[in-house]
One Martini backbone bead per residue (centre of mass of N, CA, C, O) as a GRO file, in nm:
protein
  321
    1UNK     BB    1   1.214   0.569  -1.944
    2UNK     BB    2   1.438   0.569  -2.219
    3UNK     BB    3   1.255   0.622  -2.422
    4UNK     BB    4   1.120   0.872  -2.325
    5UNK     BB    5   1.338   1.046  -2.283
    6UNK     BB    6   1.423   1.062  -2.563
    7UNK     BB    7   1.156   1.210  -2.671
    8UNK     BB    8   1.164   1.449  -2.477
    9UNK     BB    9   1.456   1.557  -2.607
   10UNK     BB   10   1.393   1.582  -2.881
   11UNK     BB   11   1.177   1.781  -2.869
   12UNK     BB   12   1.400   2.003  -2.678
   13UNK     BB   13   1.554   2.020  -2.926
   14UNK     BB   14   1.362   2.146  -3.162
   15UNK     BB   15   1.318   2.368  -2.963
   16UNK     BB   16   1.657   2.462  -2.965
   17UNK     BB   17   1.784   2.443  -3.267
   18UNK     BB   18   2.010   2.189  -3.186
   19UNK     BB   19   2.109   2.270  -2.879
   20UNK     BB   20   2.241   2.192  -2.626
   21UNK     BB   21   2.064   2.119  -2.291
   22UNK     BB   22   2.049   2.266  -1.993
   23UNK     BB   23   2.019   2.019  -1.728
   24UNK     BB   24   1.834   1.889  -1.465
   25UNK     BB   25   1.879   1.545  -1.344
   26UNK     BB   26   1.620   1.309  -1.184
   27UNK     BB   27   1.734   0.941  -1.131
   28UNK     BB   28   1.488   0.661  -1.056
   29UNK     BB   29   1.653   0.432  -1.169
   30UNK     BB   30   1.852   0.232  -1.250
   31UNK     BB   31   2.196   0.221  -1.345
   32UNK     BB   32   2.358   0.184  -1.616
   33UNK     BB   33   2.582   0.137  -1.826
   34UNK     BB   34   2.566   0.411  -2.059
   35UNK     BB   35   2.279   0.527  -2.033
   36UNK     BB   36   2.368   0.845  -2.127
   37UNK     BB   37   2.528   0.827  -2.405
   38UNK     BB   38   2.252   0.880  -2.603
   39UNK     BB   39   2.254   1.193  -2.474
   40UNK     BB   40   2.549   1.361  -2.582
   41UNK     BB   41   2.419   1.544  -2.804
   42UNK     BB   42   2.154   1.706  -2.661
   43UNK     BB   43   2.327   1.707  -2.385
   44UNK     BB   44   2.391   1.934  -2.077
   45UNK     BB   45   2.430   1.815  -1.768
   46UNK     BB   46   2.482   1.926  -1.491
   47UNK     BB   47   2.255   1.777  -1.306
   48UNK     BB   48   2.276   1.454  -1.084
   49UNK     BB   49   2.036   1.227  -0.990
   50UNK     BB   50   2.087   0.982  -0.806
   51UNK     BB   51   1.814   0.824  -0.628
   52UNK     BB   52   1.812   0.468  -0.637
   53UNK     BB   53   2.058   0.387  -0.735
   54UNK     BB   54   2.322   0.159  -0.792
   55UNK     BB   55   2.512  -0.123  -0.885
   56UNK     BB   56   2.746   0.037  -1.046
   57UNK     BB   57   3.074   0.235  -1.002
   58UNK     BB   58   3.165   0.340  -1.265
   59UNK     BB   59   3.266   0.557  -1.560
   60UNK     BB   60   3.013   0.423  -1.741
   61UNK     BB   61   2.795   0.583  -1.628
   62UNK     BB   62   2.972   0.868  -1.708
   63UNK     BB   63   2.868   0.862  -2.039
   64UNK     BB   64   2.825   1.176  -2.159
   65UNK     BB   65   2.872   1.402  -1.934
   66UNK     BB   66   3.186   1.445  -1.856
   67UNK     BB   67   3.143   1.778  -2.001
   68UNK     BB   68   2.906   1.891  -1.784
   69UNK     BB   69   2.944   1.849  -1.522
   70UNK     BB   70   2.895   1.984  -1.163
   71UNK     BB   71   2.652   1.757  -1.000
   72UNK     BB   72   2.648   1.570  -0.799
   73UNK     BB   73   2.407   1.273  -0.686
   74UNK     BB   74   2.468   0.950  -0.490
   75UNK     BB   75   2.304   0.632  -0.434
   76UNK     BB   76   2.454   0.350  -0.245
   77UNK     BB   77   2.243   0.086  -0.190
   78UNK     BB   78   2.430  -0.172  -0.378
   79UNK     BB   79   2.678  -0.125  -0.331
   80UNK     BB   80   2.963  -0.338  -0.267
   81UNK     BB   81   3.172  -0.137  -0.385
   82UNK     BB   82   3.478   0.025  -0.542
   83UNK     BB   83   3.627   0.175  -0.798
   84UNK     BB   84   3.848   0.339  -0.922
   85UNK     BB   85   3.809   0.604  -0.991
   86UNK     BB   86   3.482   0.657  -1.148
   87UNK     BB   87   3.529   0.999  -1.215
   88UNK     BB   88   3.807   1.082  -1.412
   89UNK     BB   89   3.620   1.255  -1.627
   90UNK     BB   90   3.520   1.453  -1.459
   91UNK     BB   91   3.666   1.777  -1.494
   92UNK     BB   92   3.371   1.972  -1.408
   93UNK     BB   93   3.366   1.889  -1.114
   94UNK     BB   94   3.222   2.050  -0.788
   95UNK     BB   95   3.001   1.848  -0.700
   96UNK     BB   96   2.969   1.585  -0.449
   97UNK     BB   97   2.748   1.340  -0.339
   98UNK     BB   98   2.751   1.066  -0.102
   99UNK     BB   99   2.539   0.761  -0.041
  100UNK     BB  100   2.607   0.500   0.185
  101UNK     BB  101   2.550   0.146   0.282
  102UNK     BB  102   2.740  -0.131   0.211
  103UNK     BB  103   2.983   0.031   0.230
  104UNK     BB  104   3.284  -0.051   0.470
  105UNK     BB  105   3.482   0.072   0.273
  106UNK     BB  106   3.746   0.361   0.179
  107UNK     BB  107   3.969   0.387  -0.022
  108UNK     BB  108   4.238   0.599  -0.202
  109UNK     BB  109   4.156   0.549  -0.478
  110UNK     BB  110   3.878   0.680  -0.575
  111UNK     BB  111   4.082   0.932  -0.584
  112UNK     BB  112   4.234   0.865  -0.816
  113UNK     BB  113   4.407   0.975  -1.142
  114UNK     BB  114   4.230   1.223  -1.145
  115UNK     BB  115   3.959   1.447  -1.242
  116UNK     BB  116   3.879   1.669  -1.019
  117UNK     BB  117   4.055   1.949  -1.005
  118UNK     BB  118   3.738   2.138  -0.938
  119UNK     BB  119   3.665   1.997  -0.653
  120UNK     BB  120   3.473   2.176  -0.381
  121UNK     BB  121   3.261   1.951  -0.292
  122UNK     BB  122   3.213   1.755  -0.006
  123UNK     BB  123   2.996   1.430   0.049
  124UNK     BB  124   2.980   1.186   0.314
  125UNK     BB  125   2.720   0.958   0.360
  126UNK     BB  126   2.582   0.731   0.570
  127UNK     BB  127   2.301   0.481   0.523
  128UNK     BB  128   2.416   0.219   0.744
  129UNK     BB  129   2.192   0.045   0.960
  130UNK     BB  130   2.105  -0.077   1.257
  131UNK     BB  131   1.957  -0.113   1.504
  132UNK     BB  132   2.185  -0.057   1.737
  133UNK     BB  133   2.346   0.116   1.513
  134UNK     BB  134   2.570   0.347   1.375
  135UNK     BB  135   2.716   0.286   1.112
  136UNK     BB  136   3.044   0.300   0.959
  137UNK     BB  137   3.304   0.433   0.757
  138UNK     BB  138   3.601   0.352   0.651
  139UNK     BB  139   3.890   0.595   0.584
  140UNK     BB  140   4.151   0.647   0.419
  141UNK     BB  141   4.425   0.896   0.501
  142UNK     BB  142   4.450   0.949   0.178
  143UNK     BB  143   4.176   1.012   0.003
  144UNK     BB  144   4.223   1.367  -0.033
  145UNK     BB  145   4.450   1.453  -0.146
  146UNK     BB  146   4.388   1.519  -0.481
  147UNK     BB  147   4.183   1.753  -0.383
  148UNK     BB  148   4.317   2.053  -0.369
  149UNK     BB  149   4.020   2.231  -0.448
  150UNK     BB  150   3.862   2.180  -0.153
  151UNK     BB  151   3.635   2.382   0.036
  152UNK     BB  152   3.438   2.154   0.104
  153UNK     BB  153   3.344   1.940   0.398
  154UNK     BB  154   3.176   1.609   0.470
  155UNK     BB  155   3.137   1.398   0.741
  156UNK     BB  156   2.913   1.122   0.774
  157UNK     BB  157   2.974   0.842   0.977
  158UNK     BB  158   3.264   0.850   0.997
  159UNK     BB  159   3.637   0.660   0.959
  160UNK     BB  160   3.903   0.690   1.089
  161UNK     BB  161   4.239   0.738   1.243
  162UNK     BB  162   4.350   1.052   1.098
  163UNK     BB  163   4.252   1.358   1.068
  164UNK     BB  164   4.516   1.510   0.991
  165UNK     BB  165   4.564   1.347   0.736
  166UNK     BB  166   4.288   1.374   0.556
  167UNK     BB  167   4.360   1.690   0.579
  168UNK     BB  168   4.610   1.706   0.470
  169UNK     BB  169   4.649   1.965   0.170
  170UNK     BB  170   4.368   2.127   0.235
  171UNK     BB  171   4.442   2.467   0.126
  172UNK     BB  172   4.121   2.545   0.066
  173UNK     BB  173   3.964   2.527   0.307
  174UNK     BB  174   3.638   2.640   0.462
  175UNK     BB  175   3.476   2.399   0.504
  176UNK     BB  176   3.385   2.210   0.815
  177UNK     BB  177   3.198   1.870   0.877
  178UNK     BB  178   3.172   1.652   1.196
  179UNK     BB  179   2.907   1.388   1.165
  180UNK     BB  180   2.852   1.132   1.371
  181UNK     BB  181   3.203   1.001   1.398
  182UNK     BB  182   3.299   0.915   1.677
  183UNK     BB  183   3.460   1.171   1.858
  184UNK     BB  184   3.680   1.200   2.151
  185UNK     BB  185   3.795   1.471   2.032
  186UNK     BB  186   3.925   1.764   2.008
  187UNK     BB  187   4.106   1.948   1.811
  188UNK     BB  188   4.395   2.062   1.677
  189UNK     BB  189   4.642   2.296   1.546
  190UNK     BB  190   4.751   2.093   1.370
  191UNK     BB  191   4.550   1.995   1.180
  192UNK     BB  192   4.508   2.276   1.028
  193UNK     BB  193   4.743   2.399   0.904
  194UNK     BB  194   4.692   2.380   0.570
  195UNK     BB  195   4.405   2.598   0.666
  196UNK     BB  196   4.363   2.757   0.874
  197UNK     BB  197   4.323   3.087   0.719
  198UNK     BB  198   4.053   2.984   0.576
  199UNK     BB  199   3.884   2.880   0.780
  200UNK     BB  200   3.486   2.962   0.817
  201UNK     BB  201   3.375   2.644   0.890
  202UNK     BB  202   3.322   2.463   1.210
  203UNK     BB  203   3.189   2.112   1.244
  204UNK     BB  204   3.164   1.886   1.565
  205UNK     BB  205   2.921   1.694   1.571
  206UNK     BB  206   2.740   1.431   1.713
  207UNK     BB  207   2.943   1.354   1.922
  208UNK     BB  208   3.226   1.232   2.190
  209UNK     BB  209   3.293   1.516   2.359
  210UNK     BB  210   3.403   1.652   2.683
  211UNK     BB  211   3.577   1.859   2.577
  212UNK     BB  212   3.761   2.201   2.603
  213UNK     BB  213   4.074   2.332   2.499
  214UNK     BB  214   4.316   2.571   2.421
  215UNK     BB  215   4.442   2.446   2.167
  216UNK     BB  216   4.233   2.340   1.970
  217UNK     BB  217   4.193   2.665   1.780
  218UNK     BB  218   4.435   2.765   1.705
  219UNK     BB  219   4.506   2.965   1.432
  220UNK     BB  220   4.177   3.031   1.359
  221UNK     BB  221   4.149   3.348   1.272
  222UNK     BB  222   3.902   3.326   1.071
  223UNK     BB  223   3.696   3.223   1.214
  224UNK     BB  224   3.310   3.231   1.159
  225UNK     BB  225   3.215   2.931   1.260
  226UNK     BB  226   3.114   2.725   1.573
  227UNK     BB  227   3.021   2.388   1.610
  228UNK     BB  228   2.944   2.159   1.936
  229UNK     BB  229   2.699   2.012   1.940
  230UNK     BB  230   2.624   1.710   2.060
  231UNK     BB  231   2.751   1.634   2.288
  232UNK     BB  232   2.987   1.625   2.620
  233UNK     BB  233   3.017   1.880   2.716
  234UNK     BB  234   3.210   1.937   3.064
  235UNK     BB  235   3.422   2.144   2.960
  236UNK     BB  236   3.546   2.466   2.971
  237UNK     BB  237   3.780   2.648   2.926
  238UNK     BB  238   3.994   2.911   2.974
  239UNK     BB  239   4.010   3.077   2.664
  240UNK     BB  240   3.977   2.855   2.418
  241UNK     BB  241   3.883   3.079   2.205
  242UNK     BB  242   4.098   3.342   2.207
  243UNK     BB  243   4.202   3.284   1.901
  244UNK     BB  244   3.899   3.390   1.743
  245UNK     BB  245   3.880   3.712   1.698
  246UNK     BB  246   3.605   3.664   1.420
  247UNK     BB  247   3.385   3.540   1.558
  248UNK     BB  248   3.028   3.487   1.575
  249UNK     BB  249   2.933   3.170   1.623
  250UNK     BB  250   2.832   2.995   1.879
  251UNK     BB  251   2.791   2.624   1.918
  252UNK     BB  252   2.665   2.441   2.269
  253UNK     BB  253   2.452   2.261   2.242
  254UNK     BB  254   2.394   1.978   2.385
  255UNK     BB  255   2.517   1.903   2.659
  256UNK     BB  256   2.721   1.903   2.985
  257UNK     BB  257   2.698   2.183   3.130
  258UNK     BB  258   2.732   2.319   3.469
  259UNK     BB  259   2.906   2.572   3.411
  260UNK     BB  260   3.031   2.939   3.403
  261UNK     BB  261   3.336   3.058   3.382
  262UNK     BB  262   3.574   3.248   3.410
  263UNK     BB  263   3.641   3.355   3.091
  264UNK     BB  264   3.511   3.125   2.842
  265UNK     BB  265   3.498   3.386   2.614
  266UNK     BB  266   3.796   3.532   2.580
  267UNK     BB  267   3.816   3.708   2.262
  268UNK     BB  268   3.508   3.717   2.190
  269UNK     BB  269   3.450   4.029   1.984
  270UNK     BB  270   3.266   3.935   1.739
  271UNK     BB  271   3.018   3.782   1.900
  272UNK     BB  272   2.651   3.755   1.827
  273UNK     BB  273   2.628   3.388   1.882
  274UNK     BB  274   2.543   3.165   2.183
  275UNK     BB  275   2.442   2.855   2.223
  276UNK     BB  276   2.319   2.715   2.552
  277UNK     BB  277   2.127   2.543   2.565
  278UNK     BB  278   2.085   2.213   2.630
  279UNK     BB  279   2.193   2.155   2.944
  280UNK     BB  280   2.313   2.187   3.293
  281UNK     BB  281   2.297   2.476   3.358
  282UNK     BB  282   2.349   2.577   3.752
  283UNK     BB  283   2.642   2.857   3.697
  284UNK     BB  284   2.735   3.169   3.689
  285UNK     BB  285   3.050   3.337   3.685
  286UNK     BB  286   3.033   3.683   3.663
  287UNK     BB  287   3.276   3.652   3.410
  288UNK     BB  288   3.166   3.475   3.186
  289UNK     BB  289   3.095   3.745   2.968
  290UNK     BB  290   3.329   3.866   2.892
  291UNK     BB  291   3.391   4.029   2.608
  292UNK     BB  292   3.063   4.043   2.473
  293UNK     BB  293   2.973   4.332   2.343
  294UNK     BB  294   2.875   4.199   2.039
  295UNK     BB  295   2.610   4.060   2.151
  296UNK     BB  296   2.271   3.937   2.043
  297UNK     BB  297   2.237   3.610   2.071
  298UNK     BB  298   2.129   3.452   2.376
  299UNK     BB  299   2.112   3.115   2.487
  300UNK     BB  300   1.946   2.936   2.766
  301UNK     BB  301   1.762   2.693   2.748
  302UNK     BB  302   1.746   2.422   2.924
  303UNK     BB  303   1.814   2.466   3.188
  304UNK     BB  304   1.913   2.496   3.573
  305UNK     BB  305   1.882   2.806   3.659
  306UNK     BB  306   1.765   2.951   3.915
  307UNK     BB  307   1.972   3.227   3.928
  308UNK     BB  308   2.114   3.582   3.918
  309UNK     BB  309   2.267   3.761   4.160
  310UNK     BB  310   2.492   3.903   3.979
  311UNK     BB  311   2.462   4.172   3.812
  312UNK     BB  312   2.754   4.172   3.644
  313UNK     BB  313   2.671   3.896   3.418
  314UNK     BB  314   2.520   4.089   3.200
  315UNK     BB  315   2.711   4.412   3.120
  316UNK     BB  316   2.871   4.302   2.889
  317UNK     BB  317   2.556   4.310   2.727
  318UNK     BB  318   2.477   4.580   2.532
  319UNK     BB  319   2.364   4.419   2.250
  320UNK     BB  320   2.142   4.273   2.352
  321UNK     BB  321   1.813   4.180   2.224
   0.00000   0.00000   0.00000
């Protein structure tokens, strides 16, 4: 209860000689607003979990806090909107983690009017089921703009219009991941223009993509994590990669690939782990793996491969272990 948490708060300020406390807090309760504000005084709250949800979100929620926090998770599982940027006075929130039930859209406002301009980590993802299929969450593709400090992006469930767009603008970006957005194409070389030379991992994992194709990833010269998995992808064009050339890890598993054709990872000079589980591949040929001399770690299990007559299909790889 609030009554609790005041009692042991003044005990940790009593030893603490009245200096305020750092500490990371998850708020079991539902929030109402000013929740915090009793504790304002007290308290220097760096990380705050709201774990069971809150009823509104808006500024009143983080009264209190607004000058200490560094880390939020937020649990909406009863609201049913959003008030235009609710956060705007965390100055210095770094990380944000959003975890979204009954919200069916999310507008442009959410971050706008400032108050963010520290953050670096961004997470969005649906936890709204039916019996029959993951619902997704549509955001406006102005949404992301006002961030211009984030390094980080997870995108889980989430319904765009223009891939381009929502990142648009994002110069600082290094790590993408979208999770299970029922995306039908792998993205190209427009996407990333805003931050290609920066970003060192994108994910692309369980969505519905077919194919890759050779202009998908141009550009990305510094990208050292690939992730590919569980989609639906039956065909990796020839050199697809080839200008990925600081690339380490690419993970293919999970897919519908019935064969690796020639010259498929060229270009991949640096590549230490390749994935390819769990495929349809019933057919490697020869020069397959040509140009992975750097390869230490290759999973093929759960394939229909039934034998490799060609000797020289796995000669390029002197490194593996």
């Amino acid at each position: 209860s609030i009554r609790a948490l005041k009692n042991v708060f003044r005990l940790f300020q009593s030893e603490s000689h009245h200096q305020p406390i750092n500490m990371s807090l998850t708020f079991s309760s539902k929030c109402q607003p000013y929740t915090f504000r009793t504790f304002a005084d007290e308290l220097a709250i760096r990380e705050l979990e709201l774990s069971s949800g809150c009823d509104t979100l808006s500024a009143k929620l983080f009264h209190g806090v607004e000058k200490s926090l560094e880390r939020l998770k937020v649990c909406m599982y009863n609201v049913q909107s959003l008030a235009p940027n609710p956060f705007r006075q965390l100055a210095g929130l770094r990380e944000l983690s959003m975890f979204i039930s009954k919200v069916k859209a999310v507008r442009a406002d959410l971050f706008s009017s400032g108050g963010l301009d520290q953050l670096e980590t961004l997470e969005i993802d649906s936890v709204w089921f039916s019996a029959k299929k993951v619902n997704l969450i549509c955001v406006d593709s102005a949404l992301l703009r006002p961030l211009t400090s984030l390094k980080r992006l997870r995108l889980s469930k989430v319904e765009f219009d223009s891939l381009d767009e929502l990142v648009a603008g994002l110069a600082s970006l290094e790590e993408l991941v979208l999770h299970n957005n029922s995306m039908t194409r792998a993205v190209d070389d427009d996407t990333f223009r805003s931050f290609a030379e920066r970003l060192r991992i994108l994910e692309i994992s369980q969505n519905l993509i077919c194919a890759v194709a050779a202009n998908h990833f141009a550009g990305l010269v510094n990208l050292e994590e690939l992730r590919l998995s569980n989609n639906k992808i039956a065909l990796v064009e020839a050199r697809s990669f080839a200008a990925l050339t600081k690339l380490k890890r690419l993970d293919l598993s999970k897919n519908c690939l019935q064969s690796l054709e020639n010259h498929t990872f060229a270009g991949l000079d640096s590549l230490i782990e390749l994935q390819l589980s769990s495929n349809l591949i019933s057919s490697i040929e020869p020069h397959a793996f040509h140009g992975l001399g750097q390869l230490k770690s290759l999973s093929l299990e759960m394939n229909r491969i039934p034998c490799v007559t060609e000797r020289q299909t796995f000669e390029p790889l002197a490194s593996l272990e």
